[in-house]
C-alpha positions, -999 to 999 in steps of 0.1 A, spaced: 566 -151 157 593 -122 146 557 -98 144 550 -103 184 590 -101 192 592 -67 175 563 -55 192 575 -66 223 615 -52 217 598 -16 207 576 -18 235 599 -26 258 620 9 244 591 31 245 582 16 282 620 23 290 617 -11 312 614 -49 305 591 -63 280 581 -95 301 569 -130 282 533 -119 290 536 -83 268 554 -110 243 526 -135 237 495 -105 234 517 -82 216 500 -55 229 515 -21 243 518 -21 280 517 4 305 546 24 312 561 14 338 593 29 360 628 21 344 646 -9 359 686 -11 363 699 -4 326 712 -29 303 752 -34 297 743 -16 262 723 13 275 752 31 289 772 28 250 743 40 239 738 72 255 781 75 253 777 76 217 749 94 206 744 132 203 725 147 233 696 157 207 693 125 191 700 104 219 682 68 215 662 52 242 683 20 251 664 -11 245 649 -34 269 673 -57 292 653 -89 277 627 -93 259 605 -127 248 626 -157 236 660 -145 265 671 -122 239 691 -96 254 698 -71 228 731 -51 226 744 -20 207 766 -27 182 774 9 171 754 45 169 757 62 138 736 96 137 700 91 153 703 51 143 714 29 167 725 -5 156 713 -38 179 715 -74 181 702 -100 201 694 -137 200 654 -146 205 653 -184 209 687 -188 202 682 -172 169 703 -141 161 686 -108 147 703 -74 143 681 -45 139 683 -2 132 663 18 159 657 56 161 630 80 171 615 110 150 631 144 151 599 160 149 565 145 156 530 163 150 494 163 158 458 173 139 446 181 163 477 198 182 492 185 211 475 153 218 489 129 242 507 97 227 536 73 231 570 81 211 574 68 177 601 46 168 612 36 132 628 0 127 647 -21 108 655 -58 115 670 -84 91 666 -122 104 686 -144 90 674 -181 98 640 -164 84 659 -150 51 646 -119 63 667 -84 55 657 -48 60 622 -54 68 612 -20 76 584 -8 104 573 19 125 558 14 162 538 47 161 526 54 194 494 49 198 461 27 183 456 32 152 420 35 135 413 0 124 412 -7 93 429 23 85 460 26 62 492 52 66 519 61 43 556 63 45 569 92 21 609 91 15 628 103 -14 598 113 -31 578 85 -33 552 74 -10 548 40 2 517 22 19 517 10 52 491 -16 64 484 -12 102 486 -39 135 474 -21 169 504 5 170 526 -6 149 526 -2 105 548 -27 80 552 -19 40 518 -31 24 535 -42 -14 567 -65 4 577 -62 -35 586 -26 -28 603 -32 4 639 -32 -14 633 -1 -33 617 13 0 653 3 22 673 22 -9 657 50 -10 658 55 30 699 51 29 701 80 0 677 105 14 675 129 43 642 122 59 613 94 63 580 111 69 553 84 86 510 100 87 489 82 99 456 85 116 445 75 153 418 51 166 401 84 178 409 107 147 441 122 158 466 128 122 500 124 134 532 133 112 565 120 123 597 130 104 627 105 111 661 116 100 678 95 79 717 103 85 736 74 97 708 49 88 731 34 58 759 28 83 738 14 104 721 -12 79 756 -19 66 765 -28 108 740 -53 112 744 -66 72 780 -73 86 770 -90 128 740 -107 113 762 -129 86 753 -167 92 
């Protein structure tokens, strides 16, 4: 259930509109589509981020009624919450500060790294990237931060930690180092390299550790 919200939340940002029940329930990317009036929290967010690492506000509602809100901006993280099914989840957003293509230049959606802990699931800091286009089926991608290099298993556009065991370690590492590099590879061949900075992304974990307490 949580796997088809996400999708639909982080489509909803990269769409810059609504992600309606319908996107919820196939948990597939949708078309972009023009932006609708922003929600109460989009207007925080752009306040409080720098112009070069300004986040895309979320959607206005998503499946579920949830309605998610910023709760602070620390660096390129944003910090969220918002109440699916009357069920409260906070989660870390922020795009890459440099995304590349092998071959150059080809088209695709933005990337978005994300971190959601859910508490009536006993769920915290379960990491995941919505990469931006389909990945090659079947095909694996890697997560490299603080010198080690973690494997991702892949979902249409979107990659979780393979080993959940390492998923702690994984969440450590990302608060003490500077940058989270994501490859992976496209369902036509295209390599992609995204490089998130990590600055502010402890303050924001330690945010929604705080607003997601039962």
């Amino acid at each position: 259930m949580w796997r088809v919200l996400i999708l639909a939340l982080m489509t909803g940002v990269a769409a810059g509109g609504i992600a309606d029940s319908a996107r919820a329930q196939t948990a597939q990317p949708a078309p972009k589509a023009a932006p609708k009036a922003a929600a109460p929290a989009a207007p925080a967010a752009k306040s409080a981020a720098k112009p070069e690492s300004k986040p895309a506000a979320p959607p206005a509602a998503v499946a579920g009624g949830a309605e998610p809100t910023l709760i602070g901006q620390f660096g390129t993280w944003g910090a969220y919450s918002a109440t699916p099914n009357g069920k409260k989840v906070c989660f870390a957003l922020a795009k890459p500060s440099s995304s590349k293509t092998n071959p150059p230049n080809r088209p695709r959606d933005p990337a978005y790294a994300f971190v959601s802990t859910r508490p009536a699931e006993k769920v915290n800091n379960e990491v995941s990237v919505m990469i931006g286009y389909a990945l090659k089926p079947g095909s694996e991608s890697s997560v490299e931060v603080g010198g080690a290099a973690f494997a991702m298993y892949t979902q249409g556009d979107g990659l979780w930690i393979k080993n959940a065991a390492e998923e702690e370690r994984m969440v450590e590492a990302m608060r003490k180092s500077a940058e989270l590099v994501v490859k992976g590879v496209s369902a036509k061949g295209t390599e992609t390299t995204d490089t998130f900075s990590l600055k502010g992304l402890a303050q924001a974990l330690d945010k929604i550790a705080q607003d997601c307490r039962r």
